[in-house]
C-alpha positions as CSV (number, residue, x, y, z in Angstrom):
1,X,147.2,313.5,211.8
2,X,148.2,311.2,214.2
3,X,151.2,308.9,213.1
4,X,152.2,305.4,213.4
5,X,155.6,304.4,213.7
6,X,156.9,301.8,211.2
7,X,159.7,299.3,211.5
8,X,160.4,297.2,208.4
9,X,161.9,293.6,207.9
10,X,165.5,292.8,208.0
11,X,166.8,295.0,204.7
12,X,164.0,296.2,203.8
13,X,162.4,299.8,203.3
14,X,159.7,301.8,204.0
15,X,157.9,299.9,200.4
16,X,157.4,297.3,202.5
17,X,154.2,298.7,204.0
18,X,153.4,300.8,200.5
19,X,150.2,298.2,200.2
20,X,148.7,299.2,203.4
21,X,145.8,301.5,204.4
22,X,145.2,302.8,207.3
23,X,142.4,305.3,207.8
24,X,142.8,308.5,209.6
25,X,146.7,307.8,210.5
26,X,150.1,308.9,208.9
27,X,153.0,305.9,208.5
28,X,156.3,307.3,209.6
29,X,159.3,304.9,208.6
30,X,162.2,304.6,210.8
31,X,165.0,304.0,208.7
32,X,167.6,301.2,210.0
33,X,171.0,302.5,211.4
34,X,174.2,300.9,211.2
35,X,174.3,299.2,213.9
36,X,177.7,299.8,216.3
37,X,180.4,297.4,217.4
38,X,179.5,295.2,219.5
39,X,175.9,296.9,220.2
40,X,172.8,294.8,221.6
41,X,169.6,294.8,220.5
42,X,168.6,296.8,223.5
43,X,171.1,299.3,223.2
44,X,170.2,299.5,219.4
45,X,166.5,300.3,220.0
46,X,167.4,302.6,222.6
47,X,169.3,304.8,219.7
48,X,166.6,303.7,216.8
49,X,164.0,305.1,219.1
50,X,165.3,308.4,219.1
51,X,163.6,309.1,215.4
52,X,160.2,308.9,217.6
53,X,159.0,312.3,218.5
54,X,155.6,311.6,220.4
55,X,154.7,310.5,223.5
56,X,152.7,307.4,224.0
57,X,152.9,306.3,220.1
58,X,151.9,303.1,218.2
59,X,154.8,301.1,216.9
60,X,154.0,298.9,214.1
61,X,157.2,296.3,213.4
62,X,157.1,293.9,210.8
63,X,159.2,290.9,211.4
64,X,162.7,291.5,213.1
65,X,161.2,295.2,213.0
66,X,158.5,293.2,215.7
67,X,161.3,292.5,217.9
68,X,162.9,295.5,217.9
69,X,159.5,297.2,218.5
70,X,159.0,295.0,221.9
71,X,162.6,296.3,222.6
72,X,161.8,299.8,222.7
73,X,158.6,299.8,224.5
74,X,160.8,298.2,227.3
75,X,161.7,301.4,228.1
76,X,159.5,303.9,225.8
77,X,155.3,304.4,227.1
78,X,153.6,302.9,224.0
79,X,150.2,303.3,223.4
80,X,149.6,300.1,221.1
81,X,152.5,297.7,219.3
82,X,151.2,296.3,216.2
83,X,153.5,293.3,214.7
84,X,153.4,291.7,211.3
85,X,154.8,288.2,210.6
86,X,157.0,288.1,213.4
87,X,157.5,286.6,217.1
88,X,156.8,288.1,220.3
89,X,159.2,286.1,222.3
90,X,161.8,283.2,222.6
91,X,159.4,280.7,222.9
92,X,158.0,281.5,219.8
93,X,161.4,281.4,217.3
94,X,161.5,278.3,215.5
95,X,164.1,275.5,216.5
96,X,166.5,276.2,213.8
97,X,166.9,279.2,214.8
98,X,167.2,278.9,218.5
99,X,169.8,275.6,217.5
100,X,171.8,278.3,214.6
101,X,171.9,280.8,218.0
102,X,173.7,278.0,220.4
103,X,175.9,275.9,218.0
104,X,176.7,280.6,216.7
105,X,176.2,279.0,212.7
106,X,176.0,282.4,211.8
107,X,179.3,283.1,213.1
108,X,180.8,280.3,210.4
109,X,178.7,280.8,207.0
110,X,178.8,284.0,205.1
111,X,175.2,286.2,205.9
112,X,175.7,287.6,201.9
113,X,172.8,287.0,199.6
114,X,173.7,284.7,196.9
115,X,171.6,284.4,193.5
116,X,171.6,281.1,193.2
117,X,169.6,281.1,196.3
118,X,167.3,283.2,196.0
119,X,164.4,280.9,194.3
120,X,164.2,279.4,197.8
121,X,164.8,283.1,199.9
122,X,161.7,283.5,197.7
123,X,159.8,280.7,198.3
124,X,161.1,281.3,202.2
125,X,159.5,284.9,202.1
126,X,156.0,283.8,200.0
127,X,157.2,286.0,197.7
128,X,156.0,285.6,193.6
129,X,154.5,288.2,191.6
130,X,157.7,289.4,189.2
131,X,157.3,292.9,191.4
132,X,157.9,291.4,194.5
133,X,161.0,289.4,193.2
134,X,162.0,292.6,191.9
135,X,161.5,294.3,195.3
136,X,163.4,291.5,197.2
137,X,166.1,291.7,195.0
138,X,166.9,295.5,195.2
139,X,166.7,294.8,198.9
140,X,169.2,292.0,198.8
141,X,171.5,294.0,196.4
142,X,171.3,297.2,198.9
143,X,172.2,295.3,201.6
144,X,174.8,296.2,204.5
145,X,177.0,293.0,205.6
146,X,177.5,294.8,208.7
147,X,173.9,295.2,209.7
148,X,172.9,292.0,208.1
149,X,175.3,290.2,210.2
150,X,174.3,292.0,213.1
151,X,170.6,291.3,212.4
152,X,171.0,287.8,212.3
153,X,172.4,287.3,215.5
154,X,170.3,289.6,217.4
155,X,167.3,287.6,216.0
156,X,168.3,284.2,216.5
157,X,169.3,284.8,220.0
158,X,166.9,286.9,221.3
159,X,165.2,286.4,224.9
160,X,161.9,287.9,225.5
161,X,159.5,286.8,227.7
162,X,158.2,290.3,228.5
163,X,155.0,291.9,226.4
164,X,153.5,295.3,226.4
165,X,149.4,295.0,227.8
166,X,148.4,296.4,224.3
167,X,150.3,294.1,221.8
168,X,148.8,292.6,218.9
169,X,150.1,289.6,216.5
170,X,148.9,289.3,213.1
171,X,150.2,286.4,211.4
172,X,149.9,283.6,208.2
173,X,149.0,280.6,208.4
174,X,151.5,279.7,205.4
175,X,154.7,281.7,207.1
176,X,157.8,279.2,206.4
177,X,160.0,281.6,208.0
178,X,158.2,281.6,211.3
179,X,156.1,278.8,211.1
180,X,152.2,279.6,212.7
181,X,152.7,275.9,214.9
182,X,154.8,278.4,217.0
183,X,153.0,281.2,217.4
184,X,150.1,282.5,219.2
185,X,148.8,285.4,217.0
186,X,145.6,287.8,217.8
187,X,144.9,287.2,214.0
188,X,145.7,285.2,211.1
189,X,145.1,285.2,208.0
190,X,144.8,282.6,206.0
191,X,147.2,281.4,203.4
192,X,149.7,284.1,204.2
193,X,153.1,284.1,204.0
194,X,155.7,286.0,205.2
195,X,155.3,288.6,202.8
196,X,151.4,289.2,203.3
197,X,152.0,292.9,204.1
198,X,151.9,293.1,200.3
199,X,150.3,290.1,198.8
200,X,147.2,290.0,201.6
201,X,147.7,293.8,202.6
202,X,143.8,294.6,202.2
203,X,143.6,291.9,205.2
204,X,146.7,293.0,206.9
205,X,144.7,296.8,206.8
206,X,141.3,295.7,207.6
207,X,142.9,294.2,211.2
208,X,145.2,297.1,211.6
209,X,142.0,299.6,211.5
210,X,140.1,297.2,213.7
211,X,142.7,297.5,216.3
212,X,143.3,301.4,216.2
């Protein structure tokens, strides 16, 4: 069976794409490494990409896993890159971000999830069914400072202007983390959040297959 190559959200797991279904196609999670001192994100895909084992595959990245997905098909043949809630370049990061990357913010506040916060992380992510609180909170209490950190700051200053021929964008109309005002998605779907891969997965899968 041929495979797809999956690249969760910052945190989270292969559950993240539990929801989906893809006909005729096996999903192969790539786990996230730690990343090393003072690694980029290029030099970070480079080493992620070694878990990919056939030539010309299909990357499917969901969120900072999108980025990093463009990141290794800078230097690894793709056949197709599939991304989920999540940018395909600079342009397209919202200006909080891009002014949290200049002033380095993330350099001054703790990157630690807190629960008194996490009511708005939730509300953030589009999360709200008691299952998908639960699964959001196991991710925030598995969490690696380290990465996180490291996550953060890759994300909020990335630069990308570069995109693979055979790229496609699906993305909600409702995403508070990256709003749709920036983005110029193949798809969207309508009232999703940032978490659709679960909550509007049947959608998600029906433009997934279309593509493939």
């Amino acid at each position: 069976m041929k495979k797809i190559y999956c690249i969760s959200g910052l945190g989270a797991d292969e559950r993240a794409f539990s929801n989906l279904k893809i006909d005729g196609y096996e999903l192969v999670y790539m786990p996230w490494l730690q990343p090393l001192e003072k690694e980029t994100i290029e030099q970070y895909a480079k080493r992620m990409s070694a878990g990919i084992k056939e030539e010309n595959p299909v990357l499917m990245g969901l969120s900072f896993g999108g980025m990093l997905s463009i990141e290794i098909a800078k230097f690894l043949p793709v056949q197709k890159i599939i991304i989920i809630s999540s940018i395909k370049s600079t342009m397209e990061l919202p200006g909080w971000m891009k002014c949290s990357g200049k002033l380095k913010l993330n350099k001054f506040f703790s990157m630690r999830a807190y629960k008194i916060l996490e009511p708005i992380q939730n509300r953030i992510l589009g999360v709200s069914t008691p299952d998908e609180k639960a699964m959001i909170r196991n991710y925030r209490q598995k969490e690696h400072i380290v990465y996180t950190n490291w996550a953060v700051n890759e994300a909020i200053n990335w630069r990308n202007d570069w995109q693979p021929p055979e790229l496609f964008h699906i993305h909600g109309d409702n995403d508070k983390l990256f709003p749709i005002k920036n983005i110029t998605p193949t798809h969207i779907v309508e009232g999703g959040g940032h978490f659709m891969i679960m909550n509007k997965a049947e959608e998600v899968s029906r433009f997934i297959n279309s593509v493939l």
